[in-house]
C-alpha positions as CSV (number, residue, x, y, z in Angstrom):
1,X,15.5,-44.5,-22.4
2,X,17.4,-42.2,-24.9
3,X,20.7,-41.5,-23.6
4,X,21.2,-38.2,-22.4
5,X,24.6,-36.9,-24.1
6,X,22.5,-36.0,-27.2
7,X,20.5,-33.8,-25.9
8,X,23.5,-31.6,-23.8
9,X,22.9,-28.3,-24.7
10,X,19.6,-28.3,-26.1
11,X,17.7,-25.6,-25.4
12,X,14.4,-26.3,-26.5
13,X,14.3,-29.5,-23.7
14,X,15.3,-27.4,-20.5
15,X,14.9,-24.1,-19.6
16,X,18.0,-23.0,-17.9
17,X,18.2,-19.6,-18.3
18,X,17.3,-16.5,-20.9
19,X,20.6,-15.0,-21.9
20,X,20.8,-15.7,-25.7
21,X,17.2,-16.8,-25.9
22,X,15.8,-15.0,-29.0
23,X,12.8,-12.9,-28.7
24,X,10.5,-14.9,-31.1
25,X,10.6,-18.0,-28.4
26,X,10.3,-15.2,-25.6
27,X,7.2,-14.4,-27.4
28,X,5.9,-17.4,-27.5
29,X,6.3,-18.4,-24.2
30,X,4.1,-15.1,-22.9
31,X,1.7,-15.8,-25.4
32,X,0.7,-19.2,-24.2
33,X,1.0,-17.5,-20.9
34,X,-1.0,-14.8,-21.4
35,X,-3.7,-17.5,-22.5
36,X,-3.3,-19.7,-19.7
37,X,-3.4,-16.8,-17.5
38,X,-6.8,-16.2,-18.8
39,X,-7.8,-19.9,-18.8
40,X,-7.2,-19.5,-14.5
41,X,-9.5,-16.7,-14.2
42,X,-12.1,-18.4,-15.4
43,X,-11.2,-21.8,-13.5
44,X,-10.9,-23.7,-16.9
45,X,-7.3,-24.8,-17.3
46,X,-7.2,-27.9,-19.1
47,X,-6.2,-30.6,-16.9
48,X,-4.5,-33.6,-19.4
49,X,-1.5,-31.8,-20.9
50,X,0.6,-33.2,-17.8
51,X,-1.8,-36.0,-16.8
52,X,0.8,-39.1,-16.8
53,X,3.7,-36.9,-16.1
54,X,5.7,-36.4,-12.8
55,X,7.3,-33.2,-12.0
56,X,9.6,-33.0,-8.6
57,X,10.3,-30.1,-7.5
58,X,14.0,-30.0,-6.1
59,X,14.6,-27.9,-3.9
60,X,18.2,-27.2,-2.2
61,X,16.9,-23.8,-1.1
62,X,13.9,-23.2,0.5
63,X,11.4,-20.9,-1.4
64,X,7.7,-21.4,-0.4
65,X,6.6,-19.1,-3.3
66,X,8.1,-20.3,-5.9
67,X,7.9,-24.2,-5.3
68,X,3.9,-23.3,-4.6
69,X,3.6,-21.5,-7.9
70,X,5.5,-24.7,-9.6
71,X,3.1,-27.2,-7.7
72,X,0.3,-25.2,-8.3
73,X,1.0,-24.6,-12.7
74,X,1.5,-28.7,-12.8
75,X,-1.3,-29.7,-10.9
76,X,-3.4,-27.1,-12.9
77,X,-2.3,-29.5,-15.8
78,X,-2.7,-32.5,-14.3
79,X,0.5,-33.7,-13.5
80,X,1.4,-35.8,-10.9
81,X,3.9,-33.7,-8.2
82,X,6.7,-35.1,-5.9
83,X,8.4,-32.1,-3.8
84,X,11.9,-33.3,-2.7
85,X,12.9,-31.0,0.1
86,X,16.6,-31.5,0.2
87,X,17.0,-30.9,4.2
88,X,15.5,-34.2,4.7
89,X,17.0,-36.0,1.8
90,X,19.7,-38.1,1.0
91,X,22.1,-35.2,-0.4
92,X,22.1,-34.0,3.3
93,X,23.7,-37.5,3.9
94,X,26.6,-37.3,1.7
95,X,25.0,-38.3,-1.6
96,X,26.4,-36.8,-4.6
97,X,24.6,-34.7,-7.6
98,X,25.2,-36.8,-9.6
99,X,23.7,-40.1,-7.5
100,X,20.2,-38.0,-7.3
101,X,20.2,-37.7,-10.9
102,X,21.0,-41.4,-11.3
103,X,17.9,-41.8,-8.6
104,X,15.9,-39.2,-10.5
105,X,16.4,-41.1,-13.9
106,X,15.6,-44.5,-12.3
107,X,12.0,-42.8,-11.1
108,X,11.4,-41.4,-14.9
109,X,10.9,-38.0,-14.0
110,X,9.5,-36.1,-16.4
111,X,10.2,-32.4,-15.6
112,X,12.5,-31.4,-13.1
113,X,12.4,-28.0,-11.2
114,X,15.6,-27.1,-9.4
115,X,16.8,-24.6,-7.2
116,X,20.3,-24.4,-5.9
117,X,22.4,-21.4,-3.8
118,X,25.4,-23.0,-6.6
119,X,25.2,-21.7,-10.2
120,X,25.5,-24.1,-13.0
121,X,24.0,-26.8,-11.1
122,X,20.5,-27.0,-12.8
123,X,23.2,-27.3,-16.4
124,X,25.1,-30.1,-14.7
125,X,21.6,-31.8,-13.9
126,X,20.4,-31.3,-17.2
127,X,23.7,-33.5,-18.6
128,X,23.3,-35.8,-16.6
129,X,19.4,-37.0,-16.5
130,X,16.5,-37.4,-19.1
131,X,14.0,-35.0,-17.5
132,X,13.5,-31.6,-18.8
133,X,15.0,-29.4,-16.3
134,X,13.4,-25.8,-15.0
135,X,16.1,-23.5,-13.3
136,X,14.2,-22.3,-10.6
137,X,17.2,-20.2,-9.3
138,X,21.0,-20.9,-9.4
139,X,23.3,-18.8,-7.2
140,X,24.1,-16.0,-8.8
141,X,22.7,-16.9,-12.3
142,X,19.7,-16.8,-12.9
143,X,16.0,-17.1,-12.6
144,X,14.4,-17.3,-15.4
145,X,10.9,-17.7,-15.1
146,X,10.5,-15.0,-12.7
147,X,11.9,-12.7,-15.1
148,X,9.1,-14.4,-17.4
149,X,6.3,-13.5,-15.4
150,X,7.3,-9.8,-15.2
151,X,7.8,-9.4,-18.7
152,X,4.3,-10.8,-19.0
153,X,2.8,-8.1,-15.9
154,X,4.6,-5.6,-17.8
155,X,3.0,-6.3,-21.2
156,X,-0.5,-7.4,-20.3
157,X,-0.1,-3.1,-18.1
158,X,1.7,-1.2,-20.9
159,X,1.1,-3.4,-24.2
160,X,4.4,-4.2,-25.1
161,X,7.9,-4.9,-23.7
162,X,9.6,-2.8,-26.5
163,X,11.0,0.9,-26.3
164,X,10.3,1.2,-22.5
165,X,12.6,2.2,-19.6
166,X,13.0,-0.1,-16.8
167,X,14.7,0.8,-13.4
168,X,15.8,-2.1,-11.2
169,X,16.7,-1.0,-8.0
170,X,18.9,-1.9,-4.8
171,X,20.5,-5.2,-4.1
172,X,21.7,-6.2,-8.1
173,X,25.1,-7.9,-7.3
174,X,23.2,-10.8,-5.4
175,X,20.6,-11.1,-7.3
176,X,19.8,-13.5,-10.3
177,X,16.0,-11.9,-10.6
178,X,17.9,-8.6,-12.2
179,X,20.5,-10.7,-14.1
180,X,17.1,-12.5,-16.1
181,X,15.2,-9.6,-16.2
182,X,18.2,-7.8,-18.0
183,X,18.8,-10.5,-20.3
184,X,14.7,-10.6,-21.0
185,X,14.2,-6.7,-21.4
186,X,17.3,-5.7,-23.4
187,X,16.5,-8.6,-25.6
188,X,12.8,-7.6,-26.0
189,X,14.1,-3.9,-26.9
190,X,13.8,-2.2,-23.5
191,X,16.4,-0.1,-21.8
192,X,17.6,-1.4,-18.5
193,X,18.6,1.3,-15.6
194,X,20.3,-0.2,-12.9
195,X,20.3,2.2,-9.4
196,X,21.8,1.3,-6.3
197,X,25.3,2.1,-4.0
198,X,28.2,1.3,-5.6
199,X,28.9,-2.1,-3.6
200,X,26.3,-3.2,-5.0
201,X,25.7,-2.8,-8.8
202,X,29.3,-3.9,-9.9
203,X,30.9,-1.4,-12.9
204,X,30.9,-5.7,-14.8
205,X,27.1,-5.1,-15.1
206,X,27.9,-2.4,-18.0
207,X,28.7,-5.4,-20.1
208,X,25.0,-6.2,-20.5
209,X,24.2,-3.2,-22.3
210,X,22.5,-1.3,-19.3
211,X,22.7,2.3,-17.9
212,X,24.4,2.1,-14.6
213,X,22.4,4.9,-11.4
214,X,24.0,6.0,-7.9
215,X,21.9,8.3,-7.3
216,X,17.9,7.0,-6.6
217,X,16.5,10.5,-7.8
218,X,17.9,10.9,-10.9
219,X,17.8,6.8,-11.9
220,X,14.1,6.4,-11.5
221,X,12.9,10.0,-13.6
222,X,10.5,9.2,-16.6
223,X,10.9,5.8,-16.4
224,X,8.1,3.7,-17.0
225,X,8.4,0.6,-14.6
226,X,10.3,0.7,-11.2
227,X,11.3,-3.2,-10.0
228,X,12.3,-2.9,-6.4
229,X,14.8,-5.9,-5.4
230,X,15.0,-7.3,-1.9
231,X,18.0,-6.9,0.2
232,X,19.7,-10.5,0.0
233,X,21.5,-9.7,3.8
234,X,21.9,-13.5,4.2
235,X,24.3,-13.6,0.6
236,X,26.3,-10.6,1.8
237,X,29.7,-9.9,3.6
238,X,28.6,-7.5,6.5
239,X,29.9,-3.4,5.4
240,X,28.4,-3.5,2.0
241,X,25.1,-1.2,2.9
242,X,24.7,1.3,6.0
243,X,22.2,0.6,8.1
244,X,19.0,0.0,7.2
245,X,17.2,3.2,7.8
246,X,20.2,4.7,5.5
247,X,20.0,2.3,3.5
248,X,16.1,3.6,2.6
249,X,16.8,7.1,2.8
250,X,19.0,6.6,-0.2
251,X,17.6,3.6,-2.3
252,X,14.0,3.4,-0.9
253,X,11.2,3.9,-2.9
254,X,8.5,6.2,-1.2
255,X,5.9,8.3,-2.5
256,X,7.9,11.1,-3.7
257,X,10.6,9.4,-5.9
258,X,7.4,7.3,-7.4
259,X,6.4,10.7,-8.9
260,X,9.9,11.2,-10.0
261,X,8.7,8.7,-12.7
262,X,6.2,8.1,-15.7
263,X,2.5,9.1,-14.5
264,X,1.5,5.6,-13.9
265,X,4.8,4.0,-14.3
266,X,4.6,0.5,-12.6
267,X,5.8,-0.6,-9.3
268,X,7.0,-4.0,-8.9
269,X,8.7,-6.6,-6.5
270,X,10.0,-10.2,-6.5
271,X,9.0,-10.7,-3.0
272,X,9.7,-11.4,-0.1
273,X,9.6,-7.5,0.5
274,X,11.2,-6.0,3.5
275,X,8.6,-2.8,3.8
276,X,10.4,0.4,5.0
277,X,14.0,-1.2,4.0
278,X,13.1,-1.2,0.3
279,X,10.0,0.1,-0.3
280,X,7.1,2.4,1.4
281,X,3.9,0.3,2.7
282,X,2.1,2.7,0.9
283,X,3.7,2.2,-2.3
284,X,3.8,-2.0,-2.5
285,X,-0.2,-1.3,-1.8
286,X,-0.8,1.7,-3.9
287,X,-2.6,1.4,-7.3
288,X,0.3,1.6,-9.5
289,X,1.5,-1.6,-7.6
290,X,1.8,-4.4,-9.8
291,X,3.4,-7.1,-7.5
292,X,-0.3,-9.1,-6.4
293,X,-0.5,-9.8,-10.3
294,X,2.7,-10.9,-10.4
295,X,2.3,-13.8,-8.1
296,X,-0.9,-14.2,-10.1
297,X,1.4,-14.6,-13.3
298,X,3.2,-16.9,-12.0
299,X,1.7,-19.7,-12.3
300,X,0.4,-18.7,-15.2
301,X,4.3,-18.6,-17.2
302,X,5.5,-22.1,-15.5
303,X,2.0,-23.5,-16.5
304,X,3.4,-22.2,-20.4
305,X,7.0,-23.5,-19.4
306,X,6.0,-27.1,-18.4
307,X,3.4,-27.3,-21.2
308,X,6.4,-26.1,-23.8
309,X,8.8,-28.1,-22.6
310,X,6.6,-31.6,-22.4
311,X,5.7,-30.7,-26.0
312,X,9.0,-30.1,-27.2
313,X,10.6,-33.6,-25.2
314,X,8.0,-35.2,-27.4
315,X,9.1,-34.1,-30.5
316,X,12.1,-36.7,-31.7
């Protein structure tokens, strides 16, 4: 087995994050995407690119949705799958990080899909074991394939991820969805709005080259794409948003601050959605609602992602 040190920070093996990724290999990765996306419609994915390969799927943090859409892409490409729900592991036990990847190494694993409430801990991983890691959420950080998929709903609706305005809304200081989104749209040559109360969309975030909102009204007008984040109470210290009726009379999107924006302009959603804290029932479902097709696209980028990433391990 090839020893692991030499491979540290290479980029091309894992896929940690987005920030400093350059736009060709974002392009690339959507490309195959959008293709594989169109292989699932019509029930044909090809089923050998992963056959001989194991994937576990790591989990520290449960997230039915996005271990699924993981299980579901390598399956599709006929891997085999081990889901290691950490509850009923041996981490709960006492054993260390760095013991599982010994254990994960000893199994030659093949891909390796983490998520983690700690940031850094899918890099650490990635030092330490010969499996091409995913970061399927760290923390804080990042998650980049989610941001992935809604680069790719945004393209395959409007044509292009370049010279368009993009409001993320509500809850950005806990989330890592809006950290990877802004990383993947300012990259691809989109501007980034950012709206929400002031405890939570940090003054730091200007750093990133986005336009910082308050005020609901005037951050969502003529914008082309609204992404709706979900309020992350269980990450919060309790004071930082009224209740939660104020909290959608402020930052809620209804029907009325939807026409505040570009005719058409998209509606999305990371999901879980808290309806009527967030957003109106009858916007999630309306027709400018995009969020369905983003569970649909899915499994459609980590179907790219695991197919990149086997290819590129294989590569001396």
């Amino acid at each position: 087995m090839t020893s692991s040190s030499s491979h540290k920070h290479d980029t091309t093996r894992h896929l940690l994050g987005l920030e400093g990724m350059p736009p060709d290999r974002i392009t690339s990765l959507l490309d195959l995407a959008e293709n594989y996306a169109q292989l699932n419609r019509s029930c044909a994915a090809p089923r050998d690119v992963l056959r001989g390969r194991t994937l576990i799927n790591l989990f520290f943090e449960d997230s039915t949705r996005t271990r699924t859409s993981f299980e579901l892409a390598g399956k599709r490409l006929g891997a085999d799958i081990v889901n290691m729900s950490v509850s009923q592991s041996s981490v709960n036990k006492g054993e260390t990080l760095l013991d599982t990847a010994a254990t994960l190494n000893a199994m030659r694993t093949d891909l390796l899909v983490v998520r983690h409430s700690q940031s850094g801990t899918p890099t650490l991983l990635a030092r330490k074991v010969d499996a091409s890691v995913i970061n399927a959420g760290d923390g804080l950080h990042e998650h980049p394939t989610q941001a992935l998929l809604d680069g790719l709903t945004i393209r395959r609706h409007l044509g292009t991820l370049e010279s368009l305005t993009v409001a993320i809304c509500g809850d950005i200081a806990h989330s890592r969805v809006a950290r990877s989104n802004i990383h993947l749209l300012t990259t691809m040559g989109s501007t980034v709005r950012l709206i929400g109360p002031p405890t939570l969309v940090p003054k730091t975030f200007k750093q990133l080259g986005v336009n910082i909102y308050h005020h609901m009204d005037e951050g969502v007008k003529g914008v082309d794409v609204i992404m709706m984040l979900r309020l992350q109470r269980e990450r919060m210290s309790t004071g930082l948003v009224p209740s939660a009726r104020e909290y959608f009379r402020f930052w809620g999107l209804d029907r009325k601050r939807l026409n505040l924006a570009r005719k058409n302009a998209l509606v999305m959603h990371p999901g879980p959605m808290n309806r009527g804290i967030e957003i109106e029932s009858s916007v999630a479902d309306s027709d400018q609602s995009v969020i369905q097709q983003q569970v649909e696209m899915g499994v459609a980028v980590r179907m790219a992602v695991l197919d990149v990433l086997t290819r590129n391990k294989d590569t001396p």
